[in-house]
C-alpha positions in Angstrom: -21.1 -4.0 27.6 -20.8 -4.3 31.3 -17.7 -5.9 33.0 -17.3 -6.9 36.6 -13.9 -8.9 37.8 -12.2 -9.6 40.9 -8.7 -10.8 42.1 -9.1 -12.5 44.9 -8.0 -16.1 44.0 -4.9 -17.1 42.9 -0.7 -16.5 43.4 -0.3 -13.0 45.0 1.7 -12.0 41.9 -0.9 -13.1 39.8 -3.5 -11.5 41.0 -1.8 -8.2 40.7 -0.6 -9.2 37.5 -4.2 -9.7 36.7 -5.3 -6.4 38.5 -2.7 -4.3 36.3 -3.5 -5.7 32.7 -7.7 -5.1 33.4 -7.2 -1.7 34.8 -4.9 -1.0 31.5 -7.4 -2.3 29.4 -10.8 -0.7 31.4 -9.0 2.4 32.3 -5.3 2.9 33.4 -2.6 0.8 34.1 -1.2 0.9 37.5 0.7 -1.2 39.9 -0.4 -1.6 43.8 2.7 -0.2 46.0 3.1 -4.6 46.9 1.5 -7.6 46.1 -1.7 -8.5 48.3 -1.1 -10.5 51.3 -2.3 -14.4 50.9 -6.1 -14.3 51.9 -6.5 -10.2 51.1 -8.6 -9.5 48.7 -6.5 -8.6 45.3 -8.9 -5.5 44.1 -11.9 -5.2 41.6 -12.9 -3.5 38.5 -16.2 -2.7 37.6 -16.3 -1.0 33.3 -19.4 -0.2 31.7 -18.3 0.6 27.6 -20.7 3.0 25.9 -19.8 3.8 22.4 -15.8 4.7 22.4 -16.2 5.7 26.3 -15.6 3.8 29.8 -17.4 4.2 32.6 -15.6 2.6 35.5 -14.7 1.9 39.3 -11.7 0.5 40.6 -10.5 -0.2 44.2 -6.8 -2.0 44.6 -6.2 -3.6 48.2 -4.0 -1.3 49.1 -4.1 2.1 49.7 -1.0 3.0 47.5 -0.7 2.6 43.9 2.2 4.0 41.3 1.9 4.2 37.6 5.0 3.5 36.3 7.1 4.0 33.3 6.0 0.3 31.8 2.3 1.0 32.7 2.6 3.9 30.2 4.0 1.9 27.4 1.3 -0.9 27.9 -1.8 1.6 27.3 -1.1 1.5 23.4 -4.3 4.0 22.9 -3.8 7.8 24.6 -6.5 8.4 26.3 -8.1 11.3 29.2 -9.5 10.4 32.2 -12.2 12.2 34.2 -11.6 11.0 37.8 -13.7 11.3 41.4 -11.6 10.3 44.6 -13.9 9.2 47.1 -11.3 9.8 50.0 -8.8 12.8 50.4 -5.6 11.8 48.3 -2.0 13.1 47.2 -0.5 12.2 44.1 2.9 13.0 42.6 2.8 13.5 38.4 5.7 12.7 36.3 4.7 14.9 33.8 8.2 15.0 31.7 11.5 13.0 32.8 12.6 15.7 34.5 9.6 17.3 36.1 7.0 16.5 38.5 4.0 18.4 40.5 2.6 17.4 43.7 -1.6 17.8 44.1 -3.9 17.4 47.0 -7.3 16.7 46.8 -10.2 16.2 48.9 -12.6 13.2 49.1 -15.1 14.3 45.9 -13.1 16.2 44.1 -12.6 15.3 40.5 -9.0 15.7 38.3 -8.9 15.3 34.7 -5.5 13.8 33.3 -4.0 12.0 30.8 -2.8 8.2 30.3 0.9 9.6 29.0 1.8 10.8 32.5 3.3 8.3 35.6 2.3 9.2 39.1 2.4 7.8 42.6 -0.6 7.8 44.6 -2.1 7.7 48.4 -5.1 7.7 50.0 -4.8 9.1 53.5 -7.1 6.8 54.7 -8.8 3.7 53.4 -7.7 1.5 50.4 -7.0 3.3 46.7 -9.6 3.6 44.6 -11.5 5.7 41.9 -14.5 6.6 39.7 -13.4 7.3 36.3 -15.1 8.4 32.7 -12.5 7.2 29.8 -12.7 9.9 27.1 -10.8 9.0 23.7 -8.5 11.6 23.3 -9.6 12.4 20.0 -12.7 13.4 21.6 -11.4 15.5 24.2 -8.1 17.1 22.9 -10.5 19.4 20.1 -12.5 21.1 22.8 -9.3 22.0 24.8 -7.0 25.2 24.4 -3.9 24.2 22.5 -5.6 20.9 22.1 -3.6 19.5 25.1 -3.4 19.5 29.3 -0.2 20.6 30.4 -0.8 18.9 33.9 -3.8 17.5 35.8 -6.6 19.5 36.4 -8.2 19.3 40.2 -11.8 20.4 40.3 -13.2 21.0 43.6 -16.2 20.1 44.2 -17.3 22.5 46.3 -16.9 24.8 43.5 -19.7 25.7 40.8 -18.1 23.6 38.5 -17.7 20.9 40.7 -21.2 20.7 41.2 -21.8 20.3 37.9 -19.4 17.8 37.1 -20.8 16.3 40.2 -24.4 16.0 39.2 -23.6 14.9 35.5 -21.0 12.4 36.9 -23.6 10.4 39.3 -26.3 11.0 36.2 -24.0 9.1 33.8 -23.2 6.1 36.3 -26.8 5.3 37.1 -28.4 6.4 34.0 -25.9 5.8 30.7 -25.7 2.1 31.8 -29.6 1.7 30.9 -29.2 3.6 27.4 -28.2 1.5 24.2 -24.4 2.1 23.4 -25.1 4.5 20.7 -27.0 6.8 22.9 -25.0 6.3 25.6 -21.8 7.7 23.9 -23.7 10.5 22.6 -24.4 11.4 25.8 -21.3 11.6 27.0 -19.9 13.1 24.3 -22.1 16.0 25.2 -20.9 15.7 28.6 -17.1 16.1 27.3 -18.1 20.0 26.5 -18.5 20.2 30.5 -15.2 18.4 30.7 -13.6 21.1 28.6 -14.8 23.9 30.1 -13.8 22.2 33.6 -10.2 22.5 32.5 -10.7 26.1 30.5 -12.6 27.5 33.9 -9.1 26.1 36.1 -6.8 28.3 36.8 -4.2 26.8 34.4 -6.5 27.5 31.5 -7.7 31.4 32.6 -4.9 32.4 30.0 -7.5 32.3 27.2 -10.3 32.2 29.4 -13.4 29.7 28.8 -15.0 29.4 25.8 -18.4 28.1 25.1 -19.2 24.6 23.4 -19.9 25.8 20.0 -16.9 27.8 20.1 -14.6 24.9 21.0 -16.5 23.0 18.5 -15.8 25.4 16.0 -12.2 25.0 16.3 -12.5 21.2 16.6 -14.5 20.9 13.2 -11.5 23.4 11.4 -8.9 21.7 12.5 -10.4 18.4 11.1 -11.1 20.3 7.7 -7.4 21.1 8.0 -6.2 17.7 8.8 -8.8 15.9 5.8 -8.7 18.8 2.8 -7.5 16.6 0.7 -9.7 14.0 0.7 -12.5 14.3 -1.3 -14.7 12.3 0.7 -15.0 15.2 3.3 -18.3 16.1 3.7 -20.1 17.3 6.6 -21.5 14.0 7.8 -17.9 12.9 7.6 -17.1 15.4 9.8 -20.0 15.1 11.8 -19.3 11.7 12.8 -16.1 12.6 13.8 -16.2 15.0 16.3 -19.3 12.8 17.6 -22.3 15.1 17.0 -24.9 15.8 14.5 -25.1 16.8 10.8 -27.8 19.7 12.1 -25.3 20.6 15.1 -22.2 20.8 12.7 -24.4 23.3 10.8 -25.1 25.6 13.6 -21.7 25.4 14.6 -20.6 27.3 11.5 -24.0 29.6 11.2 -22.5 32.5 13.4 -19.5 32.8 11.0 -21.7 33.3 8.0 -20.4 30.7 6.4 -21.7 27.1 5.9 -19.2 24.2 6.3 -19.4 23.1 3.0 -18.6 26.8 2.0 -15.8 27.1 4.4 -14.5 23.8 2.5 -14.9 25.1 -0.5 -12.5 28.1 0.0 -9.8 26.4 1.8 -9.5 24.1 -0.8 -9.8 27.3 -3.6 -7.1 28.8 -1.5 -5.0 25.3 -1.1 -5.0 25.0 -5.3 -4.4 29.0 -6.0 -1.1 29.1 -3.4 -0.1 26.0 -5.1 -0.7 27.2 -8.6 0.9 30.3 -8.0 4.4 28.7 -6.5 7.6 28.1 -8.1 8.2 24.6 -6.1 5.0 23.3 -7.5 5.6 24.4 -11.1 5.8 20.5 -12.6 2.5 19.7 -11.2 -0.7 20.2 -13.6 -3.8 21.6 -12.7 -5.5 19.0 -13.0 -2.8 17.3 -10.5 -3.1 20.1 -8.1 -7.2 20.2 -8.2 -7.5 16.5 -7.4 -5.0 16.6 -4.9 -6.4 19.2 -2.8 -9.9 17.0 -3.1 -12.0 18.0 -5.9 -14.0 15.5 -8.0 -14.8 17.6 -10.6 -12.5 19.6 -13.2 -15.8 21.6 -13.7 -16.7 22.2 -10.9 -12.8 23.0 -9.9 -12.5 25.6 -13.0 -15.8 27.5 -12.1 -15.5 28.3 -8.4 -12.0 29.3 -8.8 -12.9 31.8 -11.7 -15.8 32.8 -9.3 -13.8 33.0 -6.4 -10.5 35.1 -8.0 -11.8 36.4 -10.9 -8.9 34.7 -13.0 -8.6 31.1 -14.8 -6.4 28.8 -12.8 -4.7 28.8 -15.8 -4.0 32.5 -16.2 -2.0 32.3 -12.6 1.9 33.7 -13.3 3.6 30.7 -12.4 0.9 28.0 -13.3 2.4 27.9 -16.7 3.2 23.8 -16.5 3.8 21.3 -18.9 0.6 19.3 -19.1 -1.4 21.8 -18.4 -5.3 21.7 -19.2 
């Protein structure tokens, strides 16, 4: 879906009003440092949606723009933002009540942020305005070290990186647009891993030092097994679908550990029922209880693998002698 507006007719105040609540919805909310004069153009917003993801340019007519506390609350979804100034730019980042950081960056340049943070903003030449990819944070946060920025990320680029970021940026402007939706997101979903190891190659993620795609992938797909154990409809296209790649790339995720996903969902679930059969606080639960609420479907099934996994009966457990009981 493509979407082209712009705010050049109307009360002043309208048209920013108007300017703010499409920029919310198409990528951030932000509020031009003063209304446009009567007969200045009011800003545009061009959008391009492909799958969950927003390609999108916006100019205000001004070269000053704030994000305030009450743009924040009216983005209702958290979302990152990949973003390319086309002029050189300083921007001030409220990233807690209390503290802020300053960053300078050049015309071409890109900074990847987050919609939970207010800033002020100015272009040191020319009227505000940005290039911007929209990743769901859902997406994103997996793929990043501690699954969170803890402040905007400037990419140069003139750096190696950079260049990267460049060439896949311009790619995905000219060429995701001509893609059905589907494809499109896929596309830059795959283009998120660059994202990632943008922010893990800065120098506020060197702690842990970059890690490859699969490996943040890795981590990603665990930590949804973690977050969906219990349900027993977590399979690997479920999981698939959620990280946004393929059964077959799911699989090869898991195939250096030696363990397949479906194995690695077996044991944590084995694991899940043994610590709960063997504690005192779960003692009125039954096994049966405990075996369907840690997602297993089948009793059979359930008694087997544990026997094979332990070498015990759940039954046979010290403190799994409950009332009920099968």
């Amino acid at each position: 879906m493509k979407v082209k507006v712009s705010f050049d007719a109307g009360a002043a105040e309208e048209r920013q009003r108007s300017f703010r609540e499409a920029t919310s919805k198409w990528a951030i909310g932000v509020t031009p440092d003063a209304p446009p004069e009567p007969g200045e153009e009011g800003g545009r917003i061009e959008a391009h949606v492909a799958g969950p993801f927003v390609l999108a340019r916006a100019q205000a007519h001004t070269s000053a723009v704030r994000r305030t506390r009450a743009d924040v609350a009216s983005d209702t979804t958290l979302r990152f933002r990949l973003t390319r100034t086309p002029v050189d730019a300083w921007q001030r980042v409220g990233l807690t009540p209390t503290r802020d950081a300053e960053y300078h960056h050049s015309a071409g340049d890109f900074v990847i942020s987050t919609n939970e943070w207010t800033f002020d903003s100015a272009a040191r030449s020319g009227k505000s305005g940005a290039e911007m990819l929209v990743i769901p944070h859902h997406l994103l946060a997996p793929l990043l070290e501690g699954g969170r920025l803890t402040g905007p990320v400037v990419v140069p680029a003139r750096s190696s990186v950079g260049a990267l970021l460049t060439a896949g940026f311009f790619a995905a402007f000219k060429e995701v647009p001509l893609l059905p939706p589907d494809l499109g997101g896929a596309v830059l979903q795959n283009f998120c891993g660059l994202v990632a190891l943008a922010c893990g190659a800065s120098d506020a993620g060197r702690d842990s030092g970059p890690r490859s795609v699969r490996e943040m992938r890795l981590v990603a797909a665990r930590r949804h097994v973690s977050e969906h154990l219990a349900d027993s409809a977590l399979g690997p296209a479920h999981a698939a679908a959620a990280l946004g790649i393929s059964v077959r790339q799911l699989h090869l995720v898991f195939e250096p550990t030696g363990e397949s996903f479906n194995q690695y969902v077996l044991r944590r679930r084995l694991e899940a029922c043994r610590a709960a059969l063997a504690s005192p606080a779960e003692a009125g639960r039954s096994i049966v209880d405990i075996a369907f609420g840690w997602g297993f479907d089948s009793l059979s099934t359930f008694y087997r693998t544990f026997h094979r996994a332990f070498g015990i009966a759940p039954g046979d457990l010290p403190a799994s002698a409950q009332p009920g009981d099968v």
